[in-house]
N, C-alpha and C positions, 0 to 999 in steps of 0.2 A: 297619322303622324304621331299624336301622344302615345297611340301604343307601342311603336316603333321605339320610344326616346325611353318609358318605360319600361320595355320588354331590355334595351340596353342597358340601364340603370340598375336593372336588377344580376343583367349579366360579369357587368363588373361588379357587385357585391359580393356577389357569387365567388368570382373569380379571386377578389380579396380575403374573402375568409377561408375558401379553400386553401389559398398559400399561408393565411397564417396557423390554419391546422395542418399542411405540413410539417411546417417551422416549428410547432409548437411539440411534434411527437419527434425532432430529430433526437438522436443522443449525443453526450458529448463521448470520444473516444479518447481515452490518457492513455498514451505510450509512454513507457518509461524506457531509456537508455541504458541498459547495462553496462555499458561503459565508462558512464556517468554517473553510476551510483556508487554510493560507499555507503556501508553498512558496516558500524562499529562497536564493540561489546566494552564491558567494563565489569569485572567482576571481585566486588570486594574481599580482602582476607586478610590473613596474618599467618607470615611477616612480610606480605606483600600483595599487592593488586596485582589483578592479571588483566591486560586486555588484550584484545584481537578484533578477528574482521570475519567477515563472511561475502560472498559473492552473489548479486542479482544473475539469476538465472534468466527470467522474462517476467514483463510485469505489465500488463493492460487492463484497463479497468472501462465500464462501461455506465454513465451516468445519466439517467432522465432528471434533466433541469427542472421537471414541472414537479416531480414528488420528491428529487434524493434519492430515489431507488438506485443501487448499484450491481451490477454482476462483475465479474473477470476474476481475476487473481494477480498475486504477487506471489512468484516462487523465487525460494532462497536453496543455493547448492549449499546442502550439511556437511558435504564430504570437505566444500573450499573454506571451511575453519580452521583461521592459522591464529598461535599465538608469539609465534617466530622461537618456541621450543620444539622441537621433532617429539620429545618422549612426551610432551604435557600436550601435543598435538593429538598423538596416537592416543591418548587416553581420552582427551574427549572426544573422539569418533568413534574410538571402538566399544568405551567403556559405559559412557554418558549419554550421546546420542544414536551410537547406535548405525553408523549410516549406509551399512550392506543393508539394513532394516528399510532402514526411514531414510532415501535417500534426500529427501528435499524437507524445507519448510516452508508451510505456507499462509497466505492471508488472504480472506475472500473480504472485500468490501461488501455492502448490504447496504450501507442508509450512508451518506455523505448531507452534512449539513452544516451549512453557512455562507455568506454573502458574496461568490466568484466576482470578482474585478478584470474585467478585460487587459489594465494596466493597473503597476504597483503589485503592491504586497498585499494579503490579506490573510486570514485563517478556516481553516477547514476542519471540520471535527469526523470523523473517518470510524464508523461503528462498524463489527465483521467479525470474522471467524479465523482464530489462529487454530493452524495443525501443527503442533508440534511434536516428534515424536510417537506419531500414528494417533495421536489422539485428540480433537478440538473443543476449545476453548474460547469463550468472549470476550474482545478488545475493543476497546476506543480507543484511539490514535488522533492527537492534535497535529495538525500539517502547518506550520507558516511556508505560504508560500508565496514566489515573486512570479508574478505572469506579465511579457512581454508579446501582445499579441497572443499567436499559438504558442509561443516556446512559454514555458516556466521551468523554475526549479525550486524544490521543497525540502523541507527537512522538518523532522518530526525525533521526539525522543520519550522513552515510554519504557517500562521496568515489567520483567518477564516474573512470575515467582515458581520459575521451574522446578523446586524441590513440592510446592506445593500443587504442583501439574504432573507431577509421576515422575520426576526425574531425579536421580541420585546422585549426593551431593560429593565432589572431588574430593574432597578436604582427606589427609588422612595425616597417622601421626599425629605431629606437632606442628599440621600445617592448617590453620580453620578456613575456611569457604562462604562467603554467605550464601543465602537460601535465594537468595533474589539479582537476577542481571540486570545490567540496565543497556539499553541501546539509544544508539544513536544513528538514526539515517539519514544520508542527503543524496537525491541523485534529480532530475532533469530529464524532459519530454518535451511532446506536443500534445495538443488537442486538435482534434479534426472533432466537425460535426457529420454525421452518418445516420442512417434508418433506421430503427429498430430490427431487431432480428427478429 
């Protein structure tokens, strides 16, 4: 009889640490909504600023809760840069970026670090890999973001120095450019929990 209750006892132990080293390897999966994202530029000059937008192509990202390890990507269409000028359009696509070339740009997460809230708001620090332009380069990105349950939506803003990344600077004349963009993102997802790949 004791070894019965023992042999039991160890069954559910068993049984319990099993499920929490399931639990413990799921990942979390971020979907991002293209629809729901806005990606906004801001580029300083004289005798005026210039902004515009760019469009989320697709954006999932893949998180182990236990380290911060990250995989996925976030790709932006190069081609969907509007500054609401057709000729100042055409120049930075064909001139700047390039985007029969380089049609996308992209972000690969790597290490995500900071304290996830089920509910409310909190911050995320988002370390990874920009390709801009066929060529990458390392970013950190601050996320504040609001999580309701699975949905949240984020926004993050963060300064590109693409003259100093291989990109050539618009400016001509009597028109100056700075050397440096700045962006602004917000868009909105879920989170599911899923297996490692």
């Amino acid at each position: 009889m004791r070894r019965s209750i023992l042999t039991a006892f160890a069954v559910v132990l068993f049984t319990v640490a099993a499920a929490r080293a399931a639990s413990a390897q799921r990942q979390a999966l971020i979907q991002l909504d293209s629809a729901d994202t806005q990606i906004n530029f801001t580029l300083g000059g004289f005798p005026h600023t210039t902004t515009g937008s760019f469009k989320l192509r697709r954006g999932e990202i893949r998180v182990d809760p236990e380290t911060g390890n990250a995989t996925g990507s976030i790709v932006v269409d190069a081609a969907s840069g509007a500054t609401g000028i057709a000729m100042r359009d055409r120049r930075m696509k064909d001139g700047i970026l390039e985007v029969d070339r380089y049609p996308e740009i992209s972000f690969a997460p790597r290490l995500v670090r900071g304290h996830p809230l089920e509910q409310g708001a909190f911050t995320m620090e988002v370390s990874g890999v920009m390709v801009l332009h066929g060529h990458a380069h390392r970013l950190t990105l601050e996320a504040e973001i609001k999580r309701n349950g699975d949905a949240f939506t984020a926004a993050t803003h963060f300064v590109i120095p693409y003259v100093r990344w291989g990109l050539k600077n618009p400016g001509w004349l009597f028109l100056t450019v700075s050397d440096e963009v700045a962006i602004d993102a917000t868009t909105a997802g879920r989170v599911t929990w899923v297996q490692p790949r």
